[in-house]
Each structure stands twice: as C-alpha cells, then as structure tokens.
N, C-alpha and C positions, 0 to 999 in steps of 0.2 A: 846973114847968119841966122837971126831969128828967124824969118818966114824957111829955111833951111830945115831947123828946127821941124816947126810945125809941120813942115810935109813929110819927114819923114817918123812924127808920132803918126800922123795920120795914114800912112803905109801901114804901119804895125797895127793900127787897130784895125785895118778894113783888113788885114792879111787873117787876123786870129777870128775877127768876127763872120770871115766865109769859110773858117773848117767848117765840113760836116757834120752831125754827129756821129759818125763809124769814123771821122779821124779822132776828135776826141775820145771816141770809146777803145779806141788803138793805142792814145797815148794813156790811157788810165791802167790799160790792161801792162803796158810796157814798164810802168812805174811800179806795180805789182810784180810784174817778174824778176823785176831789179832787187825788190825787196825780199824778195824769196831764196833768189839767191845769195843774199848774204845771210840768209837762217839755214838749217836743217831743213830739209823735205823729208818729212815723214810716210814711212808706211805702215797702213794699221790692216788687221785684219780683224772678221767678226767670227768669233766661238760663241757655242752653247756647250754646257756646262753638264757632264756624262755623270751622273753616278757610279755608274761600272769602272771607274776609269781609275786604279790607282793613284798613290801622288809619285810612283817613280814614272809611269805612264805620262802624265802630266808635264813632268820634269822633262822627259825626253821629247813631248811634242814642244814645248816652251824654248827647249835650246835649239831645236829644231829652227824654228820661226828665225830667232836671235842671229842664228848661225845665216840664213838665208837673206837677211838683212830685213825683216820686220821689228819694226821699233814697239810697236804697244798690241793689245788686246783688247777686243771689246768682248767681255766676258758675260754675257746670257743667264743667269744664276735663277731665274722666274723671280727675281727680286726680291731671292731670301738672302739676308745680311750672313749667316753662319757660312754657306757653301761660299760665299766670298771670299770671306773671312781665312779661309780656309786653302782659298787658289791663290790670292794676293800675293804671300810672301814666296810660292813656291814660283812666280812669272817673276816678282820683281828678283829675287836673287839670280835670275838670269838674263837681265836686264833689261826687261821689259816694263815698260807703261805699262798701267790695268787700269780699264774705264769701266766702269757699271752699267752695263747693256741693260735695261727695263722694257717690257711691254708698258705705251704710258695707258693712252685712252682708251684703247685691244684691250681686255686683261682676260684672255680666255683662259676658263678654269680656276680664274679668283675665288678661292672658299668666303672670304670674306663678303666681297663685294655680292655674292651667288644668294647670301641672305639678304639682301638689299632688292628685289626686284625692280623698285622705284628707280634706282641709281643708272638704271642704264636707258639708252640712246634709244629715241621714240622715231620713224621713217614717217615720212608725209602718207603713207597708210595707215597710219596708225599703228604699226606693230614695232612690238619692242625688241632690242637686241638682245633680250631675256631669252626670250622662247623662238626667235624667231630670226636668224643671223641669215646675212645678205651675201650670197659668193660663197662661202664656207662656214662648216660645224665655229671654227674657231673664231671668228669673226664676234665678239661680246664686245661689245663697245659701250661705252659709262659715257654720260652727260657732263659735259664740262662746266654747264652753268650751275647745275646741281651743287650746294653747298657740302653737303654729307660727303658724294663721291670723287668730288674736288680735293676735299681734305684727304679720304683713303689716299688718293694718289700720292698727294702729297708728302702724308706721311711714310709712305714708300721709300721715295725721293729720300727722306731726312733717313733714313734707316741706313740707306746706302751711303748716303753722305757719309754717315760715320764711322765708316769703317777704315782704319788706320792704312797709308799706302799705295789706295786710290788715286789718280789722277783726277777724273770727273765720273759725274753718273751723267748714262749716257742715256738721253730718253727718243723710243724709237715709237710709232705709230700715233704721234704728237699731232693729231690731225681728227678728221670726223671720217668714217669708211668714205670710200672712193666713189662719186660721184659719176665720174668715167672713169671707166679701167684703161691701161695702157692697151691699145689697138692688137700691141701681139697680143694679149692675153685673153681677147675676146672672143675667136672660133672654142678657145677651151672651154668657154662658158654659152657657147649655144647663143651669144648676147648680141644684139645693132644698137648701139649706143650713141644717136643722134641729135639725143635731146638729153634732159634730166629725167630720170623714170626715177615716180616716186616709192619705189620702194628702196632706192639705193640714196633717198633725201634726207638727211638727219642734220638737226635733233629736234622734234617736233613736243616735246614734253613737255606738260601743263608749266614746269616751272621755265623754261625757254619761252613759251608765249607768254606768258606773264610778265617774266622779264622785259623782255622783249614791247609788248603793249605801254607800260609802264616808261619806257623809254622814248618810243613812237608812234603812240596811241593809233597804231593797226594792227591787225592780228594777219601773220603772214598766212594762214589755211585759206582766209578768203581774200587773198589775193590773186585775181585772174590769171597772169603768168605769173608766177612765185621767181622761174628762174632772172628775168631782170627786174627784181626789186634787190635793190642794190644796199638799201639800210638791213636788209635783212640778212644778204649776205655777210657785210661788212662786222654784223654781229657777231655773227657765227667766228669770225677770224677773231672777232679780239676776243670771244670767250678759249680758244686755243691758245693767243696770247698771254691771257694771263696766268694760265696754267704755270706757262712756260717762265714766264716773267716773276711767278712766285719759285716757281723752283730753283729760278736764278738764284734769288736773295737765302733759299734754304743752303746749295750748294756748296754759296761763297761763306754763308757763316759758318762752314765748318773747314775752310780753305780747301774747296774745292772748285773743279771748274764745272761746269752744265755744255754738252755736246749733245747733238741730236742728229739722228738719222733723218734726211729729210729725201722730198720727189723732189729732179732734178735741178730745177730754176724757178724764182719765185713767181712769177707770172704762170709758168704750168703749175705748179702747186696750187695755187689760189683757184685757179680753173678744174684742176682735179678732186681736190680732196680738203678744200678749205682752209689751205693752210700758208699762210704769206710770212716766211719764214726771213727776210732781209729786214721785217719792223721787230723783229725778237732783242729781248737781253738774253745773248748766247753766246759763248766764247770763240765757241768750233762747233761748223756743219759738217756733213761729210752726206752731202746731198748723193740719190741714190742714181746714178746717170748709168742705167741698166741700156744700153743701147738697143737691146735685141727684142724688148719687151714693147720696143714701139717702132719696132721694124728698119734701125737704122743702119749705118754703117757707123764702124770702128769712131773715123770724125767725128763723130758725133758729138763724143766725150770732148771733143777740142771746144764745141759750140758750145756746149751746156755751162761747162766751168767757167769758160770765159763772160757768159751769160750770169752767169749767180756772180763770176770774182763785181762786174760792173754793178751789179746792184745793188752789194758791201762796202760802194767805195765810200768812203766815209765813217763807217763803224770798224770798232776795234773785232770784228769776228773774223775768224780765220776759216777760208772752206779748203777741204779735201775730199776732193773727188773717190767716188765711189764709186766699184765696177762691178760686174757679173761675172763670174769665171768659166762656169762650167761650158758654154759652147767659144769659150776664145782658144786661138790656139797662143805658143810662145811667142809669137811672133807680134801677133795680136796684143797681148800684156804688153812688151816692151813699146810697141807704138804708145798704149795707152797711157803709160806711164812719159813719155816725153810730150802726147797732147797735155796731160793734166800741169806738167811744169811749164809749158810755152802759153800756157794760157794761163798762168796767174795762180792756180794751186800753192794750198802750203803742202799738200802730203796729197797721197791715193790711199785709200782702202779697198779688200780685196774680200768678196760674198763668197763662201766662208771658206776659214782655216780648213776643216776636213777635206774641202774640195779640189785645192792648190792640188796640182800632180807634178810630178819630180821639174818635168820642162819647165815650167810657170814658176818653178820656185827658180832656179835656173835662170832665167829671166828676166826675174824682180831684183837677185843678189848682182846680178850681173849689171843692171843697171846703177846701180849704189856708187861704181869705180868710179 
C-alpha cells in the first residue's frame, strides 16, 4: 500500500511537471475567465470634451451611451479640473462611471510646461520636443526624469484626483514617443523603421545622463549600439514607472483609482515606446489593441488580451481590452467583444464615443443580454 502510495505521488508529479507552458498559460487564462464571470464585464468608452456642446446636449449623448449599455467614460477635459467638474454629475446622474482622461508625458499645448523649455524630452539628436516634435505638430513630450516636469504632471494628476464623483484619473501617453510605430502607420509617414533611428530616441537630456551616469557610471551617447544596452533601457522604463507609481499613491489618497491607456501587451510595449506596463501600481489597463494599425486581423484582440491577462497574473490589476472602431464593421465589434471575454478581459473599451455609428451601438447593447 505504501510503495502503492508513492507511485502514484509520483504519476502526479511527472504528470504536472510535463505541461507545457501554453497548457499552463490555458489554465491561467481559464481561471481568469472564471473570475470574470462572476464580476460585471464592463464597457468603457473614450470622449473629448466639446465646449460647444450644451449640458442638455451632453445629457442626451450620456443616456445615449447608458441606454446602449456603456457603463463609464473616459472623459478628455485637457486636464482642466473646472470642465470636469462640470460633465461629472451630468454622466454620473445617468449612471455612468466618469474616469479623468489626461494627456500624461504628450502634453501638447501645455501653457505651463511651454514656459519650461528644459522640461521637455531631448532625441538622441540632440533636439528637443520643445521646437522640434517627432511624427506630429502635437507630439511635446516632457522628461520624466526631470524633477520640475515630474511634479507639473503630477500635480495634474492630484487636481483631477480631486474632483468629487470620479472613478479614477485615467493617464494616457504614459510612455516616451514611439520608438517604432505600428507597421500600419508607417506608409502614412513616408518611414522603414528597421532599426532605432535616433531621432525618434528619447530622453537624452543633460539631467537623464546625469542620472543615469550617476547610477552606471556610462554615458549612453557613447555607447556604440545604444539600442542593446539594456541598463539604459531598463532606465528609461522605471523613470515611466515611477511617474506612474507616484500617481498611484496621489490617486488613492483621494480615494481614487489610477487607470491608463496603454499599447497592447507588455512585451510590445516595452519594444515600442518604453513602457512595461505589467510592473506598474495600477488598478486598470485598458491596453490599446488597435488591430488594424499593425495589420492584423479581428483575433488578434483574442491574442493580445489573453497575452497582457498572462502577464497580470498575480497582481491585483484588471485589463480591458481596447478597440478601434472606425474601420470595424457590427459584426466585427460583437466578435470583439466575446474575444475580449474568452480571453480573460474584465471589460472592452471602444476609440471613441463620437464614432460608434447606430450598428455598433447595436452591437455592443445587444451583447449585454
């Protein structure tokens, strides 16, 4: 009976010790779906925030959403506290979440920061995102090592915190410009992006090298390939880190939550735009799994989510999947929204509220049943 015993511990552990890891990574993602479904799946979508736009106006796109079965808004306000302040009660009385959409590291057109020339993002050229923006006019990127323009941000952040009603501030371009662009988006830009070209290399500013030196006594300008120096990389992610990590603790001390827009799966993140978003203090992602911007098909969104739910397993963050709308058709949305649930999803979000067309809303409500 003993030796009985031992053979069959010893079955069980050779049995668990030959899964794969795609069986393990099947049963993590299984355990997550299980989970999901005993919560609410949420549907968010993302708004920018009209001046022109009445508050009956307002009121009628709000029930709108409510009626079609959208749960919350990510509200765009340029991260003025007053036009918040201002949409808040008019979502929440129709019973919608309201999250604080922020441009974080971006901050184009900041009057503040625009007096600061210092404060913003230096490319391995040498030029600054002051006078000189990579891709687009609107492209101003601020230095995250930088003390002064750490703080602007931050105090950003606490501004939105406190506004009565909120859910979370929701911080979006939390990252350093785009290293590689998504593959669809590169015929638009005339660009072959096979390497790291340093004009799209940030953040190169006297106080980054410094830092930087000071830490690892080398200066990454005279390093032969920059791209696999890998302490230098790994900088660059925790000076976004800690952004993020400090505007945790601003968030929560006003009982709020910290959510961010992020590129799709941590691993392409970190590869694109320096930003490894599965070591964050962060409640909720709602990573951006644009499928058409890198040439995919519809699955794709099944790959991504299930790809970010694996990489969360273990932290208390919750991802929802984020879409693209404008070239999906109805048919499309409702696929996307049962990948994003089979694969481990707390919720979908949907690029943006103005663009939903009657089908798609349609769609989304119909899916709810």
């Amino acid at each position: 009976m003993k030796m009985l015993k031992i053979i069959l511990l010893c079955t069980v552990f050779i049995s668990v010790s030959c899964k794969t890891e795609t069986e393990k990574e099947e049963e993590i993602v299984k355990e997550v779906v299980e989970e999901v479904k005993t919560t609410s799946f949420k549907y968010w979508t993302w708004i920018t925030a009209n001046p022109s736009k009445s508050n009956d106006e307002y009121r009628e796109e709000f029930k709108n959403y409510k009626e079609n079965g959208i749960d919350a808004v990510l509200i765009n306000t340029l991260a003025d506290p007053e036009v918040l302040k201002k949409l808040t009660p008019l979502a929440t009385k129709e019973g919608l979440e309201v999250h604080a959409w922020m441009f974080t590291m971006n901050r184009p057109g900041d009057k503040v920061a625009l007096e600061h020339p210092e404060w913003y993002a230096v490319s391995r050229e040498g030029k600054s995102c002051y006078d000189t923006r990579p891709y687009v006019n609107y492209y101003q990127w601020l230095c995250p090592t930088r003390k002064e323009s750490r703080a602007h941000i931050l105090g950003l952040v606490e501004q939105l915190a406190k506004v009565e009603g909120i859910t979370s501030v929701h911080l979006d371009y939390i990252r350093y410009p785009d290293i590689y662009l998504p593959i669809g988006l590169l015929p638009k830009y005339n660009l072959v992006q096979d390497e790291e070209l340093p004009e799209f290399d940030f953040c190169y500013c006297d106080v980054c090298i410094k830092t930087f030196e000071q830490e690892h006594h080398k200066n990454p300008k005279e390093t032969k390939n920059v791209a696999i120096d890998i302490e230098w990389k790994q900088f660059r992610l925790n000076q976004i880190k800690r952004v993020v990590d400090e505007a945790y603790e601003i968030a929560h001390k006003y009982d709020k939550k910290l959510t961010a827009a992020v590129f799709p799966y941590p691993e392409m993140a970190d590869h694109m735009v320096r930003q490894r978003w599965d070591k964050w203090n962060v409640d909720e992602v709602l990573p951006m799994i644009y499928h058409n911007f890198y040439n995919e098909e519809v699955d794709w969104i099944g790959f991504a989510t299930k790809q970010g739910v694996n990489d969360l397993q273990g932290k208390q963050t919750k991802l929802h999947t984020g879409i693209y709308l404008p070239p999906m058709s109805a048919d499309d949305v409702s696929k996307a929204i049962q990948l994003a649930k089979d694969n481990g999803a707390s919720g979908i979000s949907f690029f943006d509220g103005n663009a939903i067309t009657e089908e798609q809303l349609e769609a989304i409500k119909k899916s709810k049943k």
